[in-house]
PADRENRO-361122 format. One record per residue (C-alpha): residue number from 0; x, y, z. Coordinates in pm, 1 decimal, padded with zeros to 6 digits, always signed. Each point is the difference from the previous one (the first is absolute). Layout:
! residues N
<NUM; <X; Y; Z>>
...
This chain:
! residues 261
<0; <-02041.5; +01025.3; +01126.0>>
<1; <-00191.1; -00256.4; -00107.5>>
<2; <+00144.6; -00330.3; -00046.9>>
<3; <-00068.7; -00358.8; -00155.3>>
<4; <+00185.1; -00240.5; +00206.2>>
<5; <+00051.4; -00330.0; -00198.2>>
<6; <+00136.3; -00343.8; +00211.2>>
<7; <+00008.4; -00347.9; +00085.2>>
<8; <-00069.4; -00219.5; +00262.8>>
<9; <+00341.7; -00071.7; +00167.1>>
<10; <-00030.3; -00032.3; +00384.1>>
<11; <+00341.7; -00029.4; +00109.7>>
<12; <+00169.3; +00327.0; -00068.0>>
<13; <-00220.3; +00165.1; -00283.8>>
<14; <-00334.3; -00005.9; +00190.6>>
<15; <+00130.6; +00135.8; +00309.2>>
<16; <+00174.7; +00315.3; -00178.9>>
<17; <-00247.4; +00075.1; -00204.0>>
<18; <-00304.3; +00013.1; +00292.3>>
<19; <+00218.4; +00200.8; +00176.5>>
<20; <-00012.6; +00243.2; -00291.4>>
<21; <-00353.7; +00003.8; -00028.0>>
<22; <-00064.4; +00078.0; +00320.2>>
<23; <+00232.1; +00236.7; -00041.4>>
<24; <-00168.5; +00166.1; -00339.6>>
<25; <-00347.9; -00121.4; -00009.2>>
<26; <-00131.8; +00318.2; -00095.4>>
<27; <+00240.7; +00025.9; -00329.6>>
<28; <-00119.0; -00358.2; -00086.0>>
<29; <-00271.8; -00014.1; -00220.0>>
<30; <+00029.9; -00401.0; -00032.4>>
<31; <+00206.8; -00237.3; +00006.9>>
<32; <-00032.1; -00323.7; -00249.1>>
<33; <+00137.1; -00338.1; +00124.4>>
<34; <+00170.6; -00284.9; -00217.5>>
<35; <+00013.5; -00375.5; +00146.9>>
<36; <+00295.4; -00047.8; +00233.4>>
<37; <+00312.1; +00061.3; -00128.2>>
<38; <+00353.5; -00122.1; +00014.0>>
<39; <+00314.4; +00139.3; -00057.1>>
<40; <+00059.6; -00070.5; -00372.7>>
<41; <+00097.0; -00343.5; +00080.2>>
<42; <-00008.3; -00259.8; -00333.5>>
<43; <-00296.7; -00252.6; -00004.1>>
<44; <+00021.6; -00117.7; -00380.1>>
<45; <+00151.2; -00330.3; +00015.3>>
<46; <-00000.3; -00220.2; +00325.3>>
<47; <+00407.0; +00031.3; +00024.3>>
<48; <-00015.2; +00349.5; -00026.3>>
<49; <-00202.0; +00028.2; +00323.7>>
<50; <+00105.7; -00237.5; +00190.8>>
<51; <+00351.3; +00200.6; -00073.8>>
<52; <-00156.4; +00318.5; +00085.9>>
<53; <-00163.6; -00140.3; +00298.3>>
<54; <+00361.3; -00096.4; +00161.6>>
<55; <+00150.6; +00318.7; -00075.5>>
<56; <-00263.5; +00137.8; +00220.9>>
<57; <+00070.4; -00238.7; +00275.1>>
<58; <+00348.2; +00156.2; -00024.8>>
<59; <-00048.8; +00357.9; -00045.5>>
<60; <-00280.0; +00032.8; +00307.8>>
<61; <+00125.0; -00274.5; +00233.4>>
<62; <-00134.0; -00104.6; +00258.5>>
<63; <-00181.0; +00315.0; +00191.8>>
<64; <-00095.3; +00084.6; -00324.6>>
<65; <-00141.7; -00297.3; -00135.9>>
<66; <-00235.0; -00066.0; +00325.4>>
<67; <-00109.4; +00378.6; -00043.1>>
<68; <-00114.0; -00074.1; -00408.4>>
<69; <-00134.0; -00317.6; +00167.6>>
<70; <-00192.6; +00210.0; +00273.6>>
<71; <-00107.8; +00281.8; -00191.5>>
<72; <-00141.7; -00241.0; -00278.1>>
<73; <-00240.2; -00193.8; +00278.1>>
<74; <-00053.8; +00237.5; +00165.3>>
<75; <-00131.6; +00190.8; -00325.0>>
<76; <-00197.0; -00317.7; -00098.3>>
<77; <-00162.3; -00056.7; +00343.0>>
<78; <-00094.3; +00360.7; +00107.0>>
<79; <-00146.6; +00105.0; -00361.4>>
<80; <-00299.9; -00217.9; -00078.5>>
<81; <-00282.2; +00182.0; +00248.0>>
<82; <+00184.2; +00161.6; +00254.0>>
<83; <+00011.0; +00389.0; -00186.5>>
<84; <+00124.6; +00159.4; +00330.1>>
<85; <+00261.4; -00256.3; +00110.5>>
<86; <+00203.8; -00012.9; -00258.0>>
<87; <+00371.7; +00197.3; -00018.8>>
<88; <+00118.9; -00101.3; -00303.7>>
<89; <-00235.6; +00064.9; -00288.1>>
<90; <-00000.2; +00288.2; -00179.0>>
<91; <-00335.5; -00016.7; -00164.9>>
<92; <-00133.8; -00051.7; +00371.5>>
<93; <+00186.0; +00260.7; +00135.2>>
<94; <-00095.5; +00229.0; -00248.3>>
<95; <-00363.3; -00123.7; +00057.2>>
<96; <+00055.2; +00114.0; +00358.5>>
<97; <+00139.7; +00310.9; -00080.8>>
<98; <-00316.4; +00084.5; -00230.2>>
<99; <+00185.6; +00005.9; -00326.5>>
<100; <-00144.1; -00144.5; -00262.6>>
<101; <+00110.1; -00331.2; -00150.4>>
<102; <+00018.1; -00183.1; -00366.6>>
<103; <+00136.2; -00350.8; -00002.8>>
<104; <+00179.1; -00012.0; -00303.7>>
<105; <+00147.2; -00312.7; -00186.5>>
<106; <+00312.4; +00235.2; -00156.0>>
<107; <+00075.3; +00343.9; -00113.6>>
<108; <-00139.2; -00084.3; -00308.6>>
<109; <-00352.9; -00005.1; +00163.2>>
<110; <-00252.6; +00132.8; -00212.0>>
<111; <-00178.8; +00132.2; +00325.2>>
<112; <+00306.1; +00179.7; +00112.6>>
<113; <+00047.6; +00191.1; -00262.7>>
<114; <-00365.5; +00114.8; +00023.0>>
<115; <-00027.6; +00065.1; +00363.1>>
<116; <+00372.3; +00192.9; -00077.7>>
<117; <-00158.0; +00201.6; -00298.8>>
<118; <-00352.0; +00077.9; +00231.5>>
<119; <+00256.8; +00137.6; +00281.7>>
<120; <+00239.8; +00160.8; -00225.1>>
<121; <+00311.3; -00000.4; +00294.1>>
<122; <+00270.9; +00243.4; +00017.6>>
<123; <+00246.9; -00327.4; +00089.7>>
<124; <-00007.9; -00395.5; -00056.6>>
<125; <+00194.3; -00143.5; +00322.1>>
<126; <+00111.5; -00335.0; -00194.0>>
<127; <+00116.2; -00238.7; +00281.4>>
<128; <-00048.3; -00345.2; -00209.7>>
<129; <+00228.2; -00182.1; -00182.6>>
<130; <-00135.8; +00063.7; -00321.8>>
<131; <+00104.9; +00238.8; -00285.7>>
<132; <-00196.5; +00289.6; -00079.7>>
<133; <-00101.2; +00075.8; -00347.3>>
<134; <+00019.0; +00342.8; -00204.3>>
<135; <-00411.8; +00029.4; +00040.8>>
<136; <+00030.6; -00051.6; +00356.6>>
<137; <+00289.7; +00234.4; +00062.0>>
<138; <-00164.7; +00275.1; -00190.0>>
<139; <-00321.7; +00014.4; +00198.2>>
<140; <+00116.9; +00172.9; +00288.0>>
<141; <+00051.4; +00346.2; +00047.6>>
<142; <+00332.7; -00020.6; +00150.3>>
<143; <+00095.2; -00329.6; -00072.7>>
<144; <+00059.6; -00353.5; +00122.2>>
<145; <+00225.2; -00020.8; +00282.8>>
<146; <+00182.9; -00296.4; +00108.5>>
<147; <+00178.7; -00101.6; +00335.3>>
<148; <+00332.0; -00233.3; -00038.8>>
<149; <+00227.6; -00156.5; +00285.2>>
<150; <+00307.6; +00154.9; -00110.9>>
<151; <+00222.9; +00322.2; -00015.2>>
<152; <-00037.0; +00005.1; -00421.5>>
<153; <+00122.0; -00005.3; -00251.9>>
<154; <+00144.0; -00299.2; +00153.7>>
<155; <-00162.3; -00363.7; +00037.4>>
<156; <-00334.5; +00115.4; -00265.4>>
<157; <-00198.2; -00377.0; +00020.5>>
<158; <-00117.1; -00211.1; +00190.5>>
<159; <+00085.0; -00073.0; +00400.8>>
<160; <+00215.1; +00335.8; -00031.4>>
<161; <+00041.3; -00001.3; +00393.0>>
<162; <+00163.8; -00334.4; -00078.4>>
<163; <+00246.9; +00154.4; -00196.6>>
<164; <+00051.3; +00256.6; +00213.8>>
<165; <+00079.1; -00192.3; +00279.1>>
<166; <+00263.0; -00186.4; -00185.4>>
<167; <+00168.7; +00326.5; -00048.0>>
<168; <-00059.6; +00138.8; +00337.0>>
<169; <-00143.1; +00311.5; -00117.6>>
<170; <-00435.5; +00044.0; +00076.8>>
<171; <-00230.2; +00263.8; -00065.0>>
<172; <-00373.0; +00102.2; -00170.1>>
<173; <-00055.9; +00173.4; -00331.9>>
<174; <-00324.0; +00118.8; -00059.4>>
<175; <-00007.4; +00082.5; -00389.5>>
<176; <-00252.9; +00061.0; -00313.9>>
<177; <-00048.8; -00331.4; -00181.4>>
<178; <+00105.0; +00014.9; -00382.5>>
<179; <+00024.6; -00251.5; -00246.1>>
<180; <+00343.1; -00152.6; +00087.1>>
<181; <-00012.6; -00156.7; +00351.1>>
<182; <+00097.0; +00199.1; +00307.6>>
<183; <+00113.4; +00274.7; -00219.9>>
<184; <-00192.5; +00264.0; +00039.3>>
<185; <+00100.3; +00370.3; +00146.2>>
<186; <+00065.2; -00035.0; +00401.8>>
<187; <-00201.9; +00133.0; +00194.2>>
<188; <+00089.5; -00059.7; +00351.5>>
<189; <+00280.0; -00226.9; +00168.4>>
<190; <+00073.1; -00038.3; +00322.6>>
<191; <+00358.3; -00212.3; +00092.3>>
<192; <-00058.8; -00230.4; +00307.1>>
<193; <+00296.9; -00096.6; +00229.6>>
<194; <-00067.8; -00406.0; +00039.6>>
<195; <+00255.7; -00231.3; +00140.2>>
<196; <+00112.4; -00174.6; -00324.7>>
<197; <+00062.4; -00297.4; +00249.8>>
<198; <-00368.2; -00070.0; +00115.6>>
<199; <-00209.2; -00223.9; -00163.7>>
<200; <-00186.4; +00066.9; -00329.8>>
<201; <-00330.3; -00028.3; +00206.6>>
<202; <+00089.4; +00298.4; +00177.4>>
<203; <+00134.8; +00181.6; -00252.0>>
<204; <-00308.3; +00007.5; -00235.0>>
<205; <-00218.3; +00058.1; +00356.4>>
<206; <+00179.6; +00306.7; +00008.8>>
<207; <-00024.4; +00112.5; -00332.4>>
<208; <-00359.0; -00050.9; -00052.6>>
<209; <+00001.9; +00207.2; +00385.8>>
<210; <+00100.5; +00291.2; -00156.6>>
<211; <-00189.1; -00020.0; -00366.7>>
<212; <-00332.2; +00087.7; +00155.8>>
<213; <+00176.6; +00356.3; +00115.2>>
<214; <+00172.0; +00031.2; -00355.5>>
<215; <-00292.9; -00074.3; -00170.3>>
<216; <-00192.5; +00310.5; +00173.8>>
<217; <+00314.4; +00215.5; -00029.3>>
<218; <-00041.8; -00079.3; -00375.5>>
<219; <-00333.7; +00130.1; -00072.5>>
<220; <+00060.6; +00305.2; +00177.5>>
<221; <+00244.8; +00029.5; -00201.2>>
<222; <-00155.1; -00086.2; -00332.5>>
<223; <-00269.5; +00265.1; +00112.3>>
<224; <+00217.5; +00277.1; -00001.6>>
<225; <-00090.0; +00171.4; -00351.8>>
<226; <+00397.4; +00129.2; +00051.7>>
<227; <+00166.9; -00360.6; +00059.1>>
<228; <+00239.4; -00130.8; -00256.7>>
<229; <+00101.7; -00362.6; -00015.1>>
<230; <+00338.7; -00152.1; -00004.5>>
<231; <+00058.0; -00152.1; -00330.3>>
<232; <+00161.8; -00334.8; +00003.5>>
<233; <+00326.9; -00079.7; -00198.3>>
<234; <-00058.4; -00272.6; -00294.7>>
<235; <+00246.2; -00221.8; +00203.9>>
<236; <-00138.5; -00242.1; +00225.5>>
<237; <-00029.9; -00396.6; +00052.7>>
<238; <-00311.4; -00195.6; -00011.7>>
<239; <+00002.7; -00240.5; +00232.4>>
<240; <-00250.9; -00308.3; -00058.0>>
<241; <-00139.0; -00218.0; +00342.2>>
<242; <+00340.3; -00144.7; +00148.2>>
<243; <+00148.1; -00349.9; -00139.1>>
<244; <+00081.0; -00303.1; +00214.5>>
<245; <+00310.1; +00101.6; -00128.7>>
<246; <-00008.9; +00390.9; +00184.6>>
<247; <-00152.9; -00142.9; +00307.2>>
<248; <+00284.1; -00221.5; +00083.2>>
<249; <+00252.4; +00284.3; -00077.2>>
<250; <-00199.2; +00253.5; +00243.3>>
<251; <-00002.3; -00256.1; +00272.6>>
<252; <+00356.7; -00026.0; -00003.2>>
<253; <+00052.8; +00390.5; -00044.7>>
<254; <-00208.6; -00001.6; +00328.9>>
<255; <+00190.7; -00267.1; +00182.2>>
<256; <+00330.2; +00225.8; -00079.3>>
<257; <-00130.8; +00258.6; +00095.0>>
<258; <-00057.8; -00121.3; +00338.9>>
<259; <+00260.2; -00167.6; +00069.1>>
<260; <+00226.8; +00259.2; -00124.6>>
């Protein structure tokens, strides 16, 4: 199996998952091509609309999770600049360590990604940004482009799915091919996780992104079996955009009720 793995910076949870899976798989991963840091499909158009977005975070991680975005960020900024063996949570110098080769990358739209992807010709694309994925790009592999997402789908498709899901109370992984419409593609693998739907939303996404780096292998072995059939998705599902001031407010007091209750 040779695979393409395609990502962005994102030190906090991201970073950490994904090194664990190349360590994991570096001898499936032909390269892996890096985008700047990413967020979480947060708004940054018009002043009002971030600082907006920007509280709702403040109320969705709290305050364990806020220092650990904090932490993660410096200690991503600090450690990355000359120090290629110190660093934890870089991908691009993790993969460096690892001996798999690297393209920085501006988007997915690269025109030196989709040359290095036609030179390699993979059997998968491992998309882990937050960007969509074109026809072009979804026909040059093999087997596909395969996608992991924080929730048991077809529910919570979108952005901060794990979010979602912990307003619910319900968690799990879906790996699944990417298709045009977002998050809808045939399931692969999911795995349901049993999370205390009264902890913090800082520990629940720790725990997802925990077990994504497992799912993620369990995936490709499964998209390498020439026997494996896919899970279609129904047509019904909600696509959830990055949470409002609005559904920030109304998850902190679902929380509060729920642990007082």
């Amino acid at each position: 199996m040779n695979v393409a793995l395609l990502a962005q910076e994102e030190p906090a949870y991201v970073g950490p998952m994904l090194i664990e899976f190349m360590q994991r798989e570096r001898q499936h991963i032909g390269f892996v091509a890096v985008a700047p840091i990413r967020g979480a499909g947060a708004r940054t158009d018009t002043v009002l609309h971030s600082l907006e977005d920007t509280l709702s975070t403040m109320l969705i991680f709290g305050a364990d999770g806020i220092k650990h975005l904090l932490k993660s960020r410096a200690t991503y900024k600090t450690r990355n600049t000359d120090d290629a063996q110190g660093d934890c949570s870089s991908i691009t110098r993790a993969a460096t360590r690892l001996h798999i080769p690297t393209i920085e990358i501006a988007s997915v739209q690269d025109p030196a990604l989709r040359t290095a992807l036609h030179d390699m010709a993979p059997d998968v694309i491992m998309n882990q940004t937050e960007q969509y994925i074109d026809k072009e790009l979804r026909n040059l592999p093999k087997k596909g482009v395969i996608n992991r997402h924080g929730s048991l789908l077809p529910k919570h498709r979108g952005r901060l799915a794990s979010f979602w899901s912990h307003i619910d109370g319900e968690y799990g992984v879906t790996i699944h091919y990417v298709t045009a419409k977002i998050d809808a593609g045939p399931i692969i693998y999911q795995k349901r996780l049993d999370l205390d739907p009264t902890a913090s939303y800082h520990h629940i996404i720790s725990e997802i992104f925990r077990a994504s780096s497992a799912a993620l292998s369990e995936g490709l072995r499964r998209v390498e079996d020439p026997g494996f059939i896919p899970t279609p998705q129904p047509v019904e599902g909600v696509q959830h955009p990055f949470p409002t001031l609005r559904d920030a407010l109304r998850y902190r007091r679902i929380l509060h009720l729920r642990r007082t209750a």
